[in-house]
C-alpha positions, 0 to 999 in steps of 0.5 A: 858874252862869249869867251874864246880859246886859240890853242891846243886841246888841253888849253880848249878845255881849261877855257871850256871849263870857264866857259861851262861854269859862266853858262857863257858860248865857247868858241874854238880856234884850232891854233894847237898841235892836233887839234882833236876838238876842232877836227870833231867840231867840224873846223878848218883846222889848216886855217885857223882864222877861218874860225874867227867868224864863229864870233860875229857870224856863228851859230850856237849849238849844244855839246856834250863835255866830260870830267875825270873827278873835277876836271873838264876834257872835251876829248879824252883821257888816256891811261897806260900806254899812251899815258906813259907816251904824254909823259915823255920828254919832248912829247909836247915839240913832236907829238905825232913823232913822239907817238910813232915812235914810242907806242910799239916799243912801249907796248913791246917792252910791257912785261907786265900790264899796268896797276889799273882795274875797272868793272865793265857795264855787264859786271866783268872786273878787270884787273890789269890793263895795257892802255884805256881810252875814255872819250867824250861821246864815243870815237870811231876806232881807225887802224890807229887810236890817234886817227879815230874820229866822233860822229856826234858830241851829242850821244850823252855817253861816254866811249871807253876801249881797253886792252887787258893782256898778259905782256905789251906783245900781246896786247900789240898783237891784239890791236893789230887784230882789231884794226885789221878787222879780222878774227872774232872779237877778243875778250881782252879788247873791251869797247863799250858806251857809258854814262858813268865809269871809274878806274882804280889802282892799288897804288891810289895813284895813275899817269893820265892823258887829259886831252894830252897834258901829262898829270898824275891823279889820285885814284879812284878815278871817277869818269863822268859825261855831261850832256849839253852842259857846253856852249859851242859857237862855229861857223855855218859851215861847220856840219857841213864840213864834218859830214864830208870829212866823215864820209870821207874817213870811213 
């Protein structure tokens, strides 16, 4: 009557997708790398066994989950720059590192931007983009994408930012801009809230992220959100505690 998953967020959300499909409550034991999901379930996510209670003791809410064609991520998908960065070798054993490491020379690097086109909510098509972000429920953006966090996994929408720019440079450049908050808003930064969005590629194909495991999808990609379609259990105190880590962030 309860399906559970201790692991990582790829692993959380080949589970969910069980759980989501059987209308059975998930439970989510942060024992992976980063642990995204349990960080915006408002879990301990230095103590694991603090979840286990979650079992016999939790409480039942609701939450948004999101698919990219018939695949389940409870956090994101990546394109581009990031995406090239899950697809390195030993990305999986250093994650963090590995992130550091590479993003600034892969976006210094990028002549070109990536074989990827979208259309905006307001109708824009835009046809090449360095990285694009596709998040369940929308993130908070921090100085660094991989330190942005969910205020809510209940918002029935999905987050999307992107970065179009000539070269890596400049793309480097204008996420430095918008990090620091500075200047007027870039035409090439998009950011927007969506119940439905597709990328394409000339080359009918794409190198993902989904929830940080490296795959290579056929093209169109069709995003999509689910609103309340996945059962979640967490301990008692776990709003309480995603408030004060949210108040604390930002």
């Amino acid at each position: 009557d309860c399906l559970g998953m201790a692991g990582g967020d790829g692993s959380q959300a080949l589970v969910a997708s069980v759980a989501a499909d059987s209308d059975l409550p998930f439970v989510c034991i942060s024992a992976g790398t980063r642990n995204h999901f349990a960080l915006d379930l408002g879990l301990d996510r230095a103590d694991p066994s603090t979840g286990l209670v979650a079992f016999t003791d939790g409480v039942e809410r609701r939450i948004d989950h999101a698919t990219v064609g018939d695949r389940l991520f409870v956090n994101n998908v990546s394109l581009g720059v990031y995406a090239t960065i899950v697809q390195e070798e030993g990305y999986r054993d250093a994650k963090l590192e590995t992130s550091k490491t590479l993003l600034p020379e892969l976006l210094g690097r990028q002549q070109e931007p990536f074989d990827l086109q979208f259309t905006t909510p307001d109708g824009s098509a835009v046809d090449g983009a360095l990285l694009i972000l596709v998040s369940n429920n929308p993130y908070v953006l921090g100085p660094r994408l991989d330190v942005s966090q969910r205020r809510s996994l209940t918002t029935g929408r999905l987050g999307v930012f992107a970065v179009n720019a000539r070269s890596g440079a400049e793309a480097a450049a204008l996420m430095a801009r918008e990090g620091l908050g500075i200047g007027a808003r870039d035409p090439h930064i998009h950011q927007f809230e969506t119940a439905e969005f597709v990328v394409e590629s000339r080359s009918g194909r794409a190198f993902c992220g989904v929830d940080g495991e490296a795959l290579d999808l056929a093209t169109p990609l069709e995003f999509r959100i689910h609103p309340g379609r996945l059962r979640i259990r967490v301990p008692r105190d776990s709003e309480q505690r995603l408030r004060l880590a949210l108040d604390a962030a930002y």
